[in-house]
N, C-alpha and C positions, 0 to 999 in steps of 0.2 A: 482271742488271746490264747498264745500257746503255755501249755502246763509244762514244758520242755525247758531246762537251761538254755540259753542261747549262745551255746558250745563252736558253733558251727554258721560258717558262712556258706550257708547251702543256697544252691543252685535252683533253678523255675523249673527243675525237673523231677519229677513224680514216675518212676521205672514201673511197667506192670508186668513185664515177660523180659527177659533174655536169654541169649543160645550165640554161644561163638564167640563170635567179632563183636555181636549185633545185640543193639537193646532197644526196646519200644516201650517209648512211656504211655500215661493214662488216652491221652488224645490222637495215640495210633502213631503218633510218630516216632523213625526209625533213626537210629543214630549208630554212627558205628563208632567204636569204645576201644580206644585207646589209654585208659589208664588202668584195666582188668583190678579196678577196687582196690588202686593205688599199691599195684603189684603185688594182689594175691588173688586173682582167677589164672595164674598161668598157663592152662591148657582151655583158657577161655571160659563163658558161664554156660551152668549146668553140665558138666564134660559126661557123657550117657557113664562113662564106667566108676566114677566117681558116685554121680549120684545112684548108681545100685547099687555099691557097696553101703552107704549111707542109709538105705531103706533097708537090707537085709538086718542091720544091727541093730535100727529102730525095731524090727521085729522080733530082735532080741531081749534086747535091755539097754534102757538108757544111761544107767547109771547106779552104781554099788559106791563103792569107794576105793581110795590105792590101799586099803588095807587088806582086797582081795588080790590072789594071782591075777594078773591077765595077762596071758598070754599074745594079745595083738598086742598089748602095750610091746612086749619082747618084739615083736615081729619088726613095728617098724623104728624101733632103737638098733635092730642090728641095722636095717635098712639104711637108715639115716648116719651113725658112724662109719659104715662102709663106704657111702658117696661122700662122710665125710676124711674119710682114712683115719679114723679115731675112735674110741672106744669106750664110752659113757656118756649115755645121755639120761635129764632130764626133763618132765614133759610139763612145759606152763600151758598156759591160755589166750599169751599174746606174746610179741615181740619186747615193751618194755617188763612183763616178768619175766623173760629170757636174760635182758639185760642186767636185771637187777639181782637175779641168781648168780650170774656169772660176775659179778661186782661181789657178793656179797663171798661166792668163791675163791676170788683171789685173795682177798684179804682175810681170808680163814687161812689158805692153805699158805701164803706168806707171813702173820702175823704182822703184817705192815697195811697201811691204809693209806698211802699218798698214790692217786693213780691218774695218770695224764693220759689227756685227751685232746682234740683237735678243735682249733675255730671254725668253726661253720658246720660241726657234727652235728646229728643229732639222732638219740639214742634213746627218745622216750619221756612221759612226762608223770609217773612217778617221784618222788624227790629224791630217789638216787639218781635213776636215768635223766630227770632234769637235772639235775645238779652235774652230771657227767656231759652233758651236751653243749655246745661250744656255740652256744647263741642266747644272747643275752633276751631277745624277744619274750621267751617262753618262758622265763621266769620272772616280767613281770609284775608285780603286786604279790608277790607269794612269801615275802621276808627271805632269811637267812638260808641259804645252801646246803645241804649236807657239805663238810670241810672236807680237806684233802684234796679237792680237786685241782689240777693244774691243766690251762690251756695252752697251747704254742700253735703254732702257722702249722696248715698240711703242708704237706713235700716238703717240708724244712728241716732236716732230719739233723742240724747244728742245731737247731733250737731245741728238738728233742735231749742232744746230748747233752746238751746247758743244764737241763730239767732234770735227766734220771740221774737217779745215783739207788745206793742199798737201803732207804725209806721207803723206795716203788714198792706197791704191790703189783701194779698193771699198767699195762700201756695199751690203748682200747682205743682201736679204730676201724673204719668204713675202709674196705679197697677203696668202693664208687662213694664219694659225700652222696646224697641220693635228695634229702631235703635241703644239703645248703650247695646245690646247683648243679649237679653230674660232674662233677672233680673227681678222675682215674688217677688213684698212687702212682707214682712212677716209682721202676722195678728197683733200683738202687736205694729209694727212699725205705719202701717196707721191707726190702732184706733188712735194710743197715737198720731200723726199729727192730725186728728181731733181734738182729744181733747185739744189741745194746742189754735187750731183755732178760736174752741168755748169760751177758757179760755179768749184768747185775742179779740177779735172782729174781725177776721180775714175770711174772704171766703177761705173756702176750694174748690177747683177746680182739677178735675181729668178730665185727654183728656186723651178720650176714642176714640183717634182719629183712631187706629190701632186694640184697642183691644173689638170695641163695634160692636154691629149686632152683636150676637152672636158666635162669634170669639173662645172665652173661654169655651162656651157649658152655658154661661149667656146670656141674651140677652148685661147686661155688666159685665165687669169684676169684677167692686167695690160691686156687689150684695154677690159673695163669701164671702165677708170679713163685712158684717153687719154696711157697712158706708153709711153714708147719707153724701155726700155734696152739697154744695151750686150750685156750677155749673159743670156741665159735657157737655164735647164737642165731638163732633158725626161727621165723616165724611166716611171715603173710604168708607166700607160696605154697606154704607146706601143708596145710589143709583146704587148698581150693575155694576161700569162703567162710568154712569151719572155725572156731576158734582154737587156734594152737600155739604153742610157743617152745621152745625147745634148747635148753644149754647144752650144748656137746664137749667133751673133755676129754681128755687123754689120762692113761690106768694113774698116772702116778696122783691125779687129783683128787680118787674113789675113795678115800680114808676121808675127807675134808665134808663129802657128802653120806653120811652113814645116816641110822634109822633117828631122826628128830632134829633134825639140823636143818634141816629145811623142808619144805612140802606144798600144797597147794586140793584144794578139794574137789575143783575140775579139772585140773592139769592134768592130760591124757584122758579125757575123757573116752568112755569106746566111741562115739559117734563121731568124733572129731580125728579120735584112731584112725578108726574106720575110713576117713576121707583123705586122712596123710599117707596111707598103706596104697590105697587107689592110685593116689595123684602120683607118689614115688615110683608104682610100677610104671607110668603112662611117661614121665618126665626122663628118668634115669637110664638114658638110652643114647647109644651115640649117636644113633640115626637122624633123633631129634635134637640133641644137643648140638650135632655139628650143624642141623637144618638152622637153629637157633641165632650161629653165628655171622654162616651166608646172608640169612634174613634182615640181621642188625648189620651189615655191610650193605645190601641192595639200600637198607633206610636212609642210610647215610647219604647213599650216593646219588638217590632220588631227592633229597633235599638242598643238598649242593648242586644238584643239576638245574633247578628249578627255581633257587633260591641265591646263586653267587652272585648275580649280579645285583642285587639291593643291599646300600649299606646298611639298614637297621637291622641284620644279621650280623654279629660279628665272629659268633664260630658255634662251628656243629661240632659234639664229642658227646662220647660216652663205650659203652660197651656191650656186646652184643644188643639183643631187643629194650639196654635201659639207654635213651636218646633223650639228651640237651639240646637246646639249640638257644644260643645267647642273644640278647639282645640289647639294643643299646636305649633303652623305655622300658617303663612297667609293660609286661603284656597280660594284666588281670582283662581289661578292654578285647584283648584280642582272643581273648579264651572264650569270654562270654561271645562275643561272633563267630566265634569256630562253631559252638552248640546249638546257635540258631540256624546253621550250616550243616548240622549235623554231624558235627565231627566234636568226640568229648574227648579235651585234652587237660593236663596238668600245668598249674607251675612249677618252680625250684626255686624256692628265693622271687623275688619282687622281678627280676630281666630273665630269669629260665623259662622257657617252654620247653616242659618233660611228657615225655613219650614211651609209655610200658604197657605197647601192645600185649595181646595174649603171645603168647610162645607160637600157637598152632595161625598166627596169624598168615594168610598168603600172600602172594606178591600181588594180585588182585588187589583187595582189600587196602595195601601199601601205597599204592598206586592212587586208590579213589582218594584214601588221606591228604597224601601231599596234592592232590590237584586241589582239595578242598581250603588244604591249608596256604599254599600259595596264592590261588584269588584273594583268599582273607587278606593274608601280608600284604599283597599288590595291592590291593585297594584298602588299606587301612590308612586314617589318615598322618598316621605317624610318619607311615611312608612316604606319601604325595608331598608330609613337609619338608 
């Protein structure tokens, strides 16, 4: 009997070592890893400069409190508003305290509490972030919602206007949906959201919780699309591993976040510093950013090459290294064969198979996947029927 909640539908896999691409669980076998810890190993596992920075700080100190200076904290807040062209951050411990800072920000610095969100988002399960997330699954048996919340269709940007008016605090969305099935904004939806936001005095908020570090071949996603919002929130990617979390804002919201308004007692921790300070130097590069994008185009086009002619495909999308591929069946069956294949992939929703290789992933490695994955499909029996 396990002494563990049974939280999790975990996998027959038991990990003893990983490096890269590459994991090898207890009984020596090798599998090459396609979800990089459900997009946060970005530069893949153990990255060597990552992990030295993370030993020199254990050799430091692990921990004081934010009540002392730290100056890496500084290091990588300019870091991080830089790549995000904005100018205040604070440091959580995960992506839904990022969210629930930055909820908790709008509605400070608006005085209003009604703040809409999208169906099929999801933004954390906290009972604000649950309460802000736009799938009814995940809430479950847990009673009554935090209120306020309004949902409408993504790319629906009429329904949005139906919705806001000068009650809004925020309008809070995903560019990529990421958990409700790799759904890319289209460019006239999230301006026209902006622009709505601006019209009524609303913060715009985009969690970038899945698709930032350079994920999309941006350092974030919303840089594609020529949007400035008010606040974006930053986690897996950003500590390689580490636990981090991060709300990014713009000067005018630094009054709303003063001394006792909010906090957190690991939030920025130095060792998790330490690994966000690393990863950023390794990520924040056009070299690899633009390699980011090539790579999530070659994905693409390796699986449409290998994959158009069977109908139980019905469409490949996403954006840079984060890859959907729809399906017309559950494919939880076809995950579990991929891993006994060696190949460890993601759902999105019940018909998604998601795809968030490491960043530093090669077109090799790209290559062995989709052969891997194609045998699957082709000889799955969903297919044959």
């Amino acid at each position: 009997m396990s002494n563990l909640f049974q939280t999790y539908g975990r996998w027959e896999i038991e990990p003893a070592s990983a490096q890269g691409s590459w994991m090898t669980d207890i009984n020596g076998k090798k599998y090459l890893d396609f979800t990089s810890g459900i997009g946060v190993c970005n530069i893949g596992h153990r990255p060597e400069k990552v992990q030295q920075a993370v030993l020199e700080q254990i050799n430091q100190y692990w921990h004081v409190s934010n009540l002392f200076t730290n100056s890496k904290q500084e290091e990588a807040a300019t870091k991080l508003a830089t790549a995000a062209g904005m100018d205040r951050v604070f440091f959580a411990n995960s992506g839904a305290e990022a969210n629930e800072g930055a909820i908790k920000l709008a509605r400070k610095a608006t005085g209003r509490t009604k703040i809409i969100t999208f169906l099929n988002s999801f933004h954390g399960r906290t009972f604000a972030t649950m309460s802000a997330t736009g799938q009814d699954k995940i809430k479950h048996g847990f009673g009554p919602m935090l209120e306020k919340f309004v949902y409408v269709p993504y790319n629906d940007l009429e329904a949005v206007k139906a919705a806001i008016g000068d009650d809004v605090a925020a309008v809070m969305l995903e560019v990529v949906q990421g958990e409700g099935g790799i759904h890319v904004g289209d460019q006239s939806f999230l301006q026209g959201v902006e622009a709505l936001c601006k019209e009524h005095g609303a913060q715009f908020i985009i969690d970038e919780i899945q698709t930032g570090i350079g994920r999309t071949g941006k350092p974030f996603a919303f840089q594609y699309f020529g949007l400035t919002p008010d606040i974006v929130t930053s986690a897996k990617g950003l500590g390689s591993g580490f636990p981090i979390g991060a709300v990014i804002g713009r000067e005018h919201l630094s009054e709303y976040f003063g001394p006792g308004s909010h906090g957190s007692t690991f939030g920025g921790n130095p060792v998790s510093i330490a690994a966000a300070i690393a990863t950023m130097n390794e990520i924040f590069h056009s070299e690899l950013l633009e390699a980011v994008q090539e790579k999530g185009k070659y994905l693409v086009e390796q699986i449409q090459n290998n994959l158009s002619d069977v109908p139980f495909i019905k469409e490949v999308r996403g954006l840079g290294l984060m890859i959907g591929i729809e399906c017309d069946q559950a494919v939880a069956p076809l995950l579990s064969e991929l891993r006994n294949q060696g190949l460890i992939l993601l759902q999105a929703g019940e018909k998604v198979i998601r795809l968030l290789p490491p960043l530093t992933v090669t077109n090799q490695e790209i290559d062995e996947a989709v052969k891997i994955l194609a045998a699957v499909i082709k000889n799955s029996d969903a297919v044959k029927a």
